[in-house]
ZALONU-899855 format. One record per residue (C-alpha): residue in one letter; x, y, z. Coordinates in steps of 0.02 Angstrom, whole numbers, padded with zeros to 5 digits, always signed. Each point is the difference from the previous one (the first is absolute). Layout:
BEGIN
AXYZ/...
# end
This chain:
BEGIN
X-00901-00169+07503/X+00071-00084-00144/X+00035-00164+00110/X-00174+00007+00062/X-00076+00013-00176/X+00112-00160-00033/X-00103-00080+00115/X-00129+00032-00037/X-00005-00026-00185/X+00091-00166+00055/X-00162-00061+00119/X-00106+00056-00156/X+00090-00117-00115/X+00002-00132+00102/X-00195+00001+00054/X-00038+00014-00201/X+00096-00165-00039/X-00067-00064+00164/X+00171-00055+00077/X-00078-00118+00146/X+00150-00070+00073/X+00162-00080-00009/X-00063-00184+00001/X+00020+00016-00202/X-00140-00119-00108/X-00078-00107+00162/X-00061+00192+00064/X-00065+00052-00152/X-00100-00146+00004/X-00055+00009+00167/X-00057+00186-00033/X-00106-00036-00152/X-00072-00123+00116/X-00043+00108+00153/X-00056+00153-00118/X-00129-00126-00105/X-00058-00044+00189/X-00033+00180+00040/X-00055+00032-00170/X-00142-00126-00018/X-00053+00039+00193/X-00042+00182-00047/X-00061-00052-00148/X-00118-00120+00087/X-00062+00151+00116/X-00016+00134-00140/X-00124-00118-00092/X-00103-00061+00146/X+00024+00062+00148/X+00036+00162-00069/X-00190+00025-00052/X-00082-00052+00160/X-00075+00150+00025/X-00111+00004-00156/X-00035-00185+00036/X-00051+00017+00143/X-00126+00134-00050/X-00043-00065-00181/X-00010-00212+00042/X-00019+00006+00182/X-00134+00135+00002/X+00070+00074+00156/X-00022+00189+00040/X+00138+00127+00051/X-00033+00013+00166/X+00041-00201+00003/X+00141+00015-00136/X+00058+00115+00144/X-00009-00134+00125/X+00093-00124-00095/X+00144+00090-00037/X+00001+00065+00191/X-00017-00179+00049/X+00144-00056-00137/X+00110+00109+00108/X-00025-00042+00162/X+00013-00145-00046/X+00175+00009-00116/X+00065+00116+00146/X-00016-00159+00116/X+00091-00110-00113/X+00139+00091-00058/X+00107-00006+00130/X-00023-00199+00022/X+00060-00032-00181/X+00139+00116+00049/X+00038-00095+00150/X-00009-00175-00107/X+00103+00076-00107/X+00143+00033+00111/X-00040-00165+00067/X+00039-00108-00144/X+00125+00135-00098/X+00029-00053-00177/X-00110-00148+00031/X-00172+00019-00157/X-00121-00076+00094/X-00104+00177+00039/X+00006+00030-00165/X-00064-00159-00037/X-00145+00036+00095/X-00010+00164-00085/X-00017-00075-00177/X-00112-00128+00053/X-00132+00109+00044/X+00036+00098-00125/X-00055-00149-00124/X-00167-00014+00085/X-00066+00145-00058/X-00111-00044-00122/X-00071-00143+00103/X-00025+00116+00146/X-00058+00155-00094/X-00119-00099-00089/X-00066-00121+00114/X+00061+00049+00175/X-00012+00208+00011/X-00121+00060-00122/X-00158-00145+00048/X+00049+00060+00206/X+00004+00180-00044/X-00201-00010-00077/X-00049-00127+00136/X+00101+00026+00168/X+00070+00154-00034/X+00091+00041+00177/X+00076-00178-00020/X+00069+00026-00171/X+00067+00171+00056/X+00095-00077+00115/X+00055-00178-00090/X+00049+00113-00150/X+00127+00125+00114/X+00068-00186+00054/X+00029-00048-00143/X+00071+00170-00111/X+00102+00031+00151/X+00089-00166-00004/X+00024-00004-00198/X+00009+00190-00033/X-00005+00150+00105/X+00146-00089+00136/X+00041-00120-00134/X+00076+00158-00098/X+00106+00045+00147/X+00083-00177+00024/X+00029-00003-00174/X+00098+00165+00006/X+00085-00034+00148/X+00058-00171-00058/X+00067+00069-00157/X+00078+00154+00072/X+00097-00143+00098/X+00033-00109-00145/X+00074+00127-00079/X+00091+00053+00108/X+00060-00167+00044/X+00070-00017-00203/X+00067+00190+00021/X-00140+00068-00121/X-00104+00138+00026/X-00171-00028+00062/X-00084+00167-00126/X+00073-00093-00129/X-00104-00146+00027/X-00146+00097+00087/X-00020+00103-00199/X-00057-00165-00080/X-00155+00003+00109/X-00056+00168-00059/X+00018-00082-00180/X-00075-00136+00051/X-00169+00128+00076/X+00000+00124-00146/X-00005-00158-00133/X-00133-00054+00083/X-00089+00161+00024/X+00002+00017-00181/X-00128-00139-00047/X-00076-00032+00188/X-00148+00105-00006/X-00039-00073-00192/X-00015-00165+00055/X-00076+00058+00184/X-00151+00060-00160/X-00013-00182-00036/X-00013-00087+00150/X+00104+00034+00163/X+00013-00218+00018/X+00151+00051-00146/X+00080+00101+00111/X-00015-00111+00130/X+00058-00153-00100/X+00155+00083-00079/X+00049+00034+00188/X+00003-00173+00040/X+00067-00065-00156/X+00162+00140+00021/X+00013-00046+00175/X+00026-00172-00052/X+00143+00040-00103/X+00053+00109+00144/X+00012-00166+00086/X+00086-00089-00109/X+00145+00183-00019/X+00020-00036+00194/X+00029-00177+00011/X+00148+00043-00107/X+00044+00136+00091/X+00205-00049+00075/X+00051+00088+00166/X+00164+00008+00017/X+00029+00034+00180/X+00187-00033+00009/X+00026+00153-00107/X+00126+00121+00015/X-00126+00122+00076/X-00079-00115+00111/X+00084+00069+00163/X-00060+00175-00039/X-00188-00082-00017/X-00025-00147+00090/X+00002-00064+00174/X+00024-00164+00081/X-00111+00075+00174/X-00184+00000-00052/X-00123+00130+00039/X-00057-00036+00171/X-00151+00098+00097/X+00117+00108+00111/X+00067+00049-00168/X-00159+00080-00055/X-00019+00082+00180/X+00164+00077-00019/X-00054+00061-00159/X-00150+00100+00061/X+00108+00060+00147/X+00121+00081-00123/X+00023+00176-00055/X+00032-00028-00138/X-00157-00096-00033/X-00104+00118+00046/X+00103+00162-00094/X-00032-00093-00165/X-00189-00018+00042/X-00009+00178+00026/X+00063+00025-00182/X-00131-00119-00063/X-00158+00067+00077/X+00066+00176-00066/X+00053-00053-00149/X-00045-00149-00061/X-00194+00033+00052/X-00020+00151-00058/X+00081-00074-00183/X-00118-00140-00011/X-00147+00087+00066/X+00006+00117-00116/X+00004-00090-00125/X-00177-00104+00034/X-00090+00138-00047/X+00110+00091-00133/X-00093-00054-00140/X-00170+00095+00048/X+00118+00145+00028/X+00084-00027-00185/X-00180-00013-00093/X-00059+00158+00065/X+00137+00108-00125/X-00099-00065-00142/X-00159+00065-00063/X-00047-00201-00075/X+00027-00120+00156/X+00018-00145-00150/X+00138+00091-00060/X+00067+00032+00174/X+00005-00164+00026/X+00082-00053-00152/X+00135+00110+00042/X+00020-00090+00182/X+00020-00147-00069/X+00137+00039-00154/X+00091+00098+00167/X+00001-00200+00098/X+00079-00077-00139/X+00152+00150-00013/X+00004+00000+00201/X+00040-00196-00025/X+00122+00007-00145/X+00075+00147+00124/X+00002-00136+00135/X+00076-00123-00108/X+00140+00106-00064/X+00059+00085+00177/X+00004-00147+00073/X+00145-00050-00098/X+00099+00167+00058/X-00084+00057+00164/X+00110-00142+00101/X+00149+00071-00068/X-00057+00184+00044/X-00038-00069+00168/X+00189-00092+00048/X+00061+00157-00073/X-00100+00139+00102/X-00031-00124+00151/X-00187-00071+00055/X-00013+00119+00139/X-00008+00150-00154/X-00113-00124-00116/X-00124+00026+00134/X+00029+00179+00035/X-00005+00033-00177/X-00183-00099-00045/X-00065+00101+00158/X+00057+00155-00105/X-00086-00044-00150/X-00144-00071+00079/X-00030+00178+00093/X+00039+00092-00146/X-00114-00120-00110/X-00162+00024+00104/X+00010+00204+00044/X+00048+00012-00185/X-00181-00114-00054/X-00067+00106+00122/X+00031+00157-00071/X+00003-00056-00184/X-00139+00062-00102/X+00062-00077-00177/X-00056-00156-00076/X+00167-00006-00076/X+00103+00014+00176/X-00106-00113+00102/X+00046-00132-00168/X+00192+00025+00038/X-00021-00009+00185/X-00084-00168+00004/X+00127-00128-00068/X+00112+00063+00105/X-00081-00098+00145/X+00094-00152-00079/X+00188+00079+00042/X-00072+00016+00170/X-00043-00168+00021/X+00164-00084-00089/X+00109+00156+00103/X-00107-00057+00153/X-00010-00209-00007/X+00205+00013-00050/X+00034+00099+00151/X-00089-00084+00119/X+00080-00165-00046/X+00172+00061-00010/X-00044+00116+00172/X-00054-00167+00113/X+00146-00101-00061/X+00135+00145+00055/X-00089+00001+00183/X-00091-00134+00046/X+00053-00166+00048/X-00001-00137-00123/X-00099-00121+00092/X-00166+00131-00003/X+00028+00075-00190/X-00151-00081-00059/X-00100+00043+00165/X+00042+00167+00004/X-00050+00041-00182/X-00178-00080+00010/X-00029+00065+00179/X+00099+00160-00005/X-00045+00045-00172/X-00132-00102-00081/X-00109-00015+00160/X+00019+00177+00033/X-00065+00035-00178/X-00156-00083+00057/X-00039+00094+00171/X+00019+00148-00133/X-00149-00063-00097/X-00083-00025+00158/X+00038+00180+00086/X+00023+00137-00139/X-00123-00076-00144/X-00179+00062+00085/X+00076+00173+00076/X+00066+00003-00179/X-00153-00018-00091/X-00078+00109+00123/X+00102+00140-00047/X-00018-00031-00191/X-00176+00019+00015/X+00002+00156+00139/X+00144+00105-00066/X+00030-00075-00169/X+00149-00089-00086/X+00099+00135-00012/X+00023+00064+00183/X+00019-00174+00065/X+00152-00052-00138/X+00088+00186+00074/X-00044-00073+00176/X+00064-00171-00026/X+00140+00068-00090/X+00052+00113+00159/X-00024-00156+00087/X+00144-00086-00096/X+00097+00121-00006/X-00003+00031+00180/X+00021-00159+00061/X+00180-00031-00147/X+00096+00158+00088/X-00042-00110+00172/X+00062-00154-00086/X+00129+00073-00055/X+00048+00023+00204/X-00072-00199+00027/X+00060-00094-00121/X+00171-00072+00037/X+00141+00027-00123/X+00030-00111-00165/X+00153-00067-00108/X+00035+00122-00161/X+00125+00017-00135/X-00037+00182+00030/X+00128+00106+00108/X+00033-00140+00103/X-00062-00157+00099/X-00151+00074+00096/X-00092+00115-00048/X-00137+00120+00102/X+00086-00058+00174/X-00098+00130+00103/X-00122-00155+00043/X+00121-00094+00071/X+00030+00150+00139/X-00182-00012+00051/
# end
């Protein structure tokens, strides 16, 4: 016990002074780099693309039944592209030239939003429904995932951890949360302009990016065989595959799906809606300073306990989080229970990374985290969000967050079966080997 709590104090240390490799001043550099990438793209999205929803109702005049339709077609869309940036990604490995493609979109935002989206929305709006998914999906909603994916490599590939640079984009979204909406007040063209003027500088960050990919870690990342289509074929055919799928649409959905709605659940424990709302949002800034802090420990928690328990474990609190809100009939409960959505997500994104590079093949880690996880996300949207709704507004809030949480629950102690069996510094090498007998 006292070895273990050596450990562990030892992981906590070393998150808090951010130890990020053994490369000495050249990583450091390199990190500060890569985390002021991933902090000005999230920035970017929490002050633009963030709001789309209230611009597209308050500048674009569209009604919710439409709002609907563009968010539906945003997915189908992102769901289709996903797994080709994944695939390009494994294609070129440490190569920046998705990313590239990324940021430059990213910089026509203003010039699009202004000139492009909002003038085909009021005229041709079927046209601009569908040149707008084009367009988020490239920059933003599969942009994200390349992003993440690339620097879960990257940091891997200069034997850092990938939270650890993932925790500067939830800075990067709750700074710009904090004066967003003011300036949304005076015209949403700032918002817009700021986006492209920090994707610039994003630019600029990743031209100076340096990949090292003759590192001492480079065997454990890299490949010299490319991606090839019988590669993704023998991904799909794969147990595997398909076991971790089965954790996401009971999991992952029912996390995420949840949470679309929560805030019409949250209001309704306060007799002033206003104040309900102010409330919400004081709750989003503490979930993302909760973000930003665990991700500094969770990837220590995780090499310690093993991925294959990181997931078991969000599934737990996921379950336990939902029947809980549920149940909860305190304005003061339902306030604790909310932030701690963010240690799923950090608990959830950290395990998933470290969970595809134990058991899939180096040459599809990028395509299987867009298609197998981010992709996946998306059919979520697609399948649970109307039955979803349907229940709020049939059986209420309350029975459907007990449901759902069932549902998670449910489909963890089958996962737990599934899922195949991860490195840990706890008891041992493996850990949870039943799903290797299966």
């Amino acid at each position: 016990m006292r070895l273990e709590a050596n450990v562990s104090c030892r992981s906590f240390y070393k998150a808090l002074t951010l130890d990020i490799g053994e490369d000495g001043m050249n990583n450091k550099t390199e990190y500060y780099k890569i985390s002021s990438f991933i902090f000005l793209y999230f920035f970017t999205w929490s002050a633009s693309i963030g709001l789309l929803a209230i611009w597209l109702g308050q500048k674009a005049n569209l009604s919710g039944s439409v709002i609907g339709t563009v968010f539906a077609v945003n997915g189908i869309f992102s769901v289709i592209l996903k797994p080709i940036y994944g695939y390009i990604l494994d294609k070129i490995g440490m190569s920046k030239y998705l990313l590239y493609f990324v940021v430059a979109m990213s910089a026509l935002m203003a010039p699009f939003f202004i000139y492009v989206y909002q003038p085909l929305l009021m005229s041709n709006t079927l046209l601009g429904i569908i040149i707008g998914a084009l367009y988020l999906s490239f920059a933003w909603y599969a942009g994200v995932a390349a992003c993440e994916s690339y620097s879960d490599r990257f940091s891997r590939l200069n034997g850092m951890e990938f939270g650890q640079i993932r925790m500067w984009g939830s800075l990067g979204w709750a700074v710009a949360s904090s004066f967003s909406g003011l300036l949304f007040n005076l015209s949403p063209a700032y918002n817009f302009i700021m986006g492209s003027v920090a994707s610039v500088i994003m630019l600029i960050v990743l031209l100076n990016l340096k990949v090292n990919t003759n590192s001492a870690h480079a065997g454990e990342v890299l490949t010299k065989e490319k991606i090839a289509p019988a590669d993704v074929y023998a991904l799909l055919r794969s147990r595997k595959f398909w076991a971790f799928c089965l954790y996401v649409a009971g999991v992952a959905w029912m996390m995420f799906i949840a949470e679309q709605q929560f805030s019409r659940y949250f209001v309704t424990f306060f007799d002033d809606v206003h104040q309900g709302n102010a409330v919400f949002g004081y709750l989003g800034t503490v979930q993302s300073g909760m973000e930003f802090v665990m991700y500094m420990v969770i990837p220590m928690f995780v090499n310690f306990i093993g991925a294959k328990r990181g997931l078991l474990i969000v599934g737990l609190v996921v379950g336990a989080r939902l029947i809980i809100s549920g149940m909860c009939d305190s304005h003061l409960l339902i306030s604790v229970l909310k932030p701690l959505y963010g240690l799923e997500i950090c608990l959830l994104l950290v395990s998933v990374f470290k969970y595809i590079a134990e058991h899939f093949d180096k040459r599809v880690n990028a395509t299987m985290y867009l298609l197998g996880y981010q992709a996946m996300l998306y059919v979520g949207n697609v399948v649970v969000s109307s039955p979803a709704g349907y229940m709020y507004d049939r059986i209420g809030f309350e029975q459907t967050y007990i449901i759902m949480g069932a549902t998670a629950l449910t489909f963890t102690l089958i996962s737990a079966f599934t899922l195949s069996a991860c490195q840990s510094k706890w008891r041992g090498a493996k850990t949870l080997n039943v799903a290797e007998h299966h």
